[in-house]
mmCIF file of the C-alpha atoms, coordinates in Angstrom:
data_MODEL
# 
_entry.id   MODEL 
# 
loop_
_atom_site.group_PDB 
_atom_site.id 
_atom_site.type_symbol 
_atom_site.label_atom_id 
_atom_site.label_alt_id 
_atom_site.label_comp_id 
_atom_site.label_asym_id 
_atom_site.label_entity_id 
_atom_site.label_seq_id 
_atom_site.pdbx_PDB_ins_code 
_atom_site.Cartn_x 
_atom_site.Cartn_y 
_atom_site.Cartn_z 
_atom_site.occupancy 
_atom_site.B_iso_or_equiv 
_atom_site.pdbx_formal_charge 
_atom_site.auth_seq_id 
_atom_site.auth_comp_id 
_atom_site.auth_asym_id 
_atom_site.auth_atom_id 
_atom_site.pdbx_PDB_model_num 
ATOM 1  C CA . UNK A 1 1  ? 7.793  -17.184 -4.974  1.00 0.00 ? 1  UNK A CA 1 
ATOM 2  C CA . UNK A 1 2  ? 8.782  -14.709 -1.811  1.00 0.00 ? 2  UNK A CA 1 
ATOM 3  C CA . UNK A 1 3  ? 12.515 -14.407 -1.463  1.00 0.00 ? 3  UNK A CA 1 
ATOM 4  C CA . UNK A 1 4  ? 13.206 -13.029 1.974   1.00 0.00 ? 4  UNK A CA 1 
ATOM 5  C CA . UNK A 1 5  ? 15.844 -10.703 1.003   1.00 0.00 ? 5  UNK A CA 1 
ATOM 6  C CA . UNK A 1 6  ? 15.478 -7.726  -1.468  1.00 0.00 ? 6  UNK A CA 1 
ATOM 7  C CA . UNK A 1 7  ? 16.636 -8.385  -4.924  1.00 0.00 ? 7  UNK A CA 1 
ATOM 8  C CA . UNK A 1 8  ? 18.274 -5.686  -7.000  1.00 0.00 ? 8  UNK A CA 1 
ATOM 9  C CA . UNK A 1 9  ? 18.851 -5.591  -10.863 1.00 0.00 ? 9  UNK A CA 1 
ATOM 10 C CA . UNK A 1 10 ? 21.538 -2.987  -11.502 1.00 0.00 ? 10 UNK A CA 1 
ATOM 11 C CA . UNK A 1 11 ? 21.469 -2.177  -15.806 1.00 0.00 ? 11 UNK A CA 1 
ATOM 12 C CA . UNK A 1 12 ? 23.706 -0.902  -17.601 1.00 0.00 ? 12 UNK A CA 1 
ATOM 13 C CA . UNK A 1 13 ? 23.745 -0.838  -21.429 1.00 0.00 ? 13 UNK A CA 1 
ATOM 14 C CA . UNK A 1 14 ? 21.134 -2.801  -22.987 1.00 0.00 ? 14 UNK A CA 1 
ATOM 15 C CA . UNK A 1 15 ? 18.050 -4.789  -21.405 1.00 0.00 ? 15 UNK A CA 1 
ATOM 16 C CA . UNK A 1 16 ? 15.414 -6.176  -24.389 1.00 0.00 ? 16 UNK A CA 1 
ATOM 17 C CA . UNK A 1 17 ? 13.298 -9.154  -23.875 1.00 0.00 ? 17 UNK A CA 1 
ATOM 18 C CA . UNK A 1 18 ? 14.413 -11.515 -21.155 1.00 0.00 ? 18 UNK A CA 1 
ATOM 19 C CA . UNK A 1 19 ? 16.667 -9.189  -19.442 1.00 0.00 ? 19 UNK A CA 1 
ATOM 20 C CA . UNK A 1 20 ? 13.919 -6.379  -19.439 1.00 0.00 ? 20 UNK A CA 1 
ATOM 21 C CA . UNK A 1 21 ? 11.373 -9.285  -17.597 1.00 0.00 ? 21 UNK A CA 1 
ATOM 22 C CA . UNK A 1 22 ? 14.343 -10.056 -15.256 1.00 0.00 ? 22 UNK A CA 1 
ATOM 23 C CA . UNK A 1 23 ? 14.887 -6.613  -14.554 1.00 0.00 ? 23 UNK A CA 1 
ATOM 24 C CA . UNK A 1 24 ? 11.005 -5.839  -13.863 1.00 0.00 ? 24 UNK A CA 1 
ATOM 25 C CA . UNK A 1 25 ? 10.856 -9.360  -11.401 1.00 0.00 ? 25 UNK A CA 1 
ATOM 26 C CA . UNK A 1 26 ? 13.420 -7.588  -9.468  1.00 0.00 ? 26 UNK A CA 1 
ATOM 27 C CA . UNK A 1 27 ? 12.254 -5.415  -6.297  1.00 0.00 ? 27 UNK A CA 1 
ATOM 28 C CA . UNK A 1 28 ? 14.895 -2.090  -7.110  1.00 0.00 ? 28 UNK A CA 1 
ATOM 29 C CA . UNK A 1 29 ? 16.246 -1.736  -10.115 1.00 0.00 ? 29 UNK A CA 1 
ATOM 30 C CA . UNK A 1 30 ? 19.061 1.335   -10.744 1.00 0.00 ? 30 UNK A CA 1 
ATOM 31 C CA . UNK A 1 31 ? 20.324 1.600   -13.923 1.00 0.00 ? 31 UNK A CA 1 
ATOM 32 C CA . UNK A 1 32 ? 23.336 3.914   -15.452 1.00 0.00 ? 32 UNK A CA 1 
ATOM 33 C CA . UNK A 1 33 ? 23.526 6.598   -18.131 1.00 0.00 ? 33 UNK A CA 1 
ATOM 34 C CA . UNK A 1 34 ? 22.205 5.617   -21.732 1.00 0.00 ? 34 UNK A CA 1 
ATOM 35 C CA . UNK A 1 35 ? 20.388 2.500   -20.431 1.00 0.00 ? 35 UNK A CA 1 
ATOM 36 C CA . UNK A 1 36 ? 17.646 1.251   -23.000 1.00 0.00 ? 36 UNK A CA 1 
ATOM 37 C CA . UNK A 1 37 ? 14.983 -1.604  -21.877 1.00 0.00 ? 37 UNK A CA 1 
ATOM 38 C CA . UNK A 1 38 ? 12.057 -2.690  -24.220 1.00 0.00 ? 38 UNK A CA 1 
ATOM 39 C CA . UNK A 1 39 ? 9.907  -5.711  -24.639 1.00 0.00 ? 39 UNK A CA 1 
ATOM 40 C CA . UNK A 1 40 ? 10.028 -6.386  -28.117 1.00 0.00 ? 40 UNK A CA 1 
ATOM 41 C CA . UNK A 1 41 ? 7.584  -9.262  -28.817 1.00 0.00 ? 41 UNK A CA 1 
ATOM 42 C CA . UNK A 1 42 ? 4.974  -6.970  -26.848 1.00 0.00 ? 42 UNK A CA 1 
ATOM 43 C CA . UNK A 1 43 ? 5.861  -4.411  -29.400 1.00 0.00 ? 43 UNK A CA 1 
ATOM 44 C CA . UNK A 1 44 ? 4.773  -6.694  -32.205 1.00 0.00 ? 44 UNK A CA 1 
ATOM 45 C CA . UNK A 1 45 ? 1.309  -7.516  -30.440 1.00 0.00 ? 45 UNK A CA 1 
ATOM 46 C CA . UNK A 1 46 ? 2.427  -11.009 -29.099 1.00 0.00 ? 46 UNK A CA 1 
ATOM 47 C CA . UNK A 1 47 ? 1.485  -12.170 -25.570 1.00 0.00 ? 47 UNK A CA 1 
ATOM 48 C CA . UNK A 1 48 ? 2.841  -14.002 -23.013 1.00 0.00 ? 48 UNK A CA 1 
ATOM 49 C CA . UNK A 1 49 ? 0.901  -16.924 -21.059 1.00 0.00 ? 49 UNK A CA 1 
ATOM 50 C CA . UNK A 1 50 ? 1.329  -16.944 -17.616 1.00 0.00 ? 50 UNK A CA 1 
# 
């Protein structure tokens, strides 16, 4: 899907799992001081279909 507008993710705080993929979908993403973003299933060797 092409939006025709740029689409920024601004973090701030926490971003695991669905917010980290939402954040990575994004074109810019800026986040704040003490951010932390993981992918936790991907940590435990699980994979996602597309």
């Amino acid at each position: 899907m092409n939006f025709p507008y740029p689409v920024i993710a601004m973090l701030n705080g926490y971003a695991y799992g669905a917010g980290c993929e939402l954040a990575v979908s994004c074109d810019l993403r800026v986040g704040g001081e003490g951010i932390s973003i993981g992918m936790p299933p991907a940590k435990m060797g699980l994979v996602y279909s597309p």
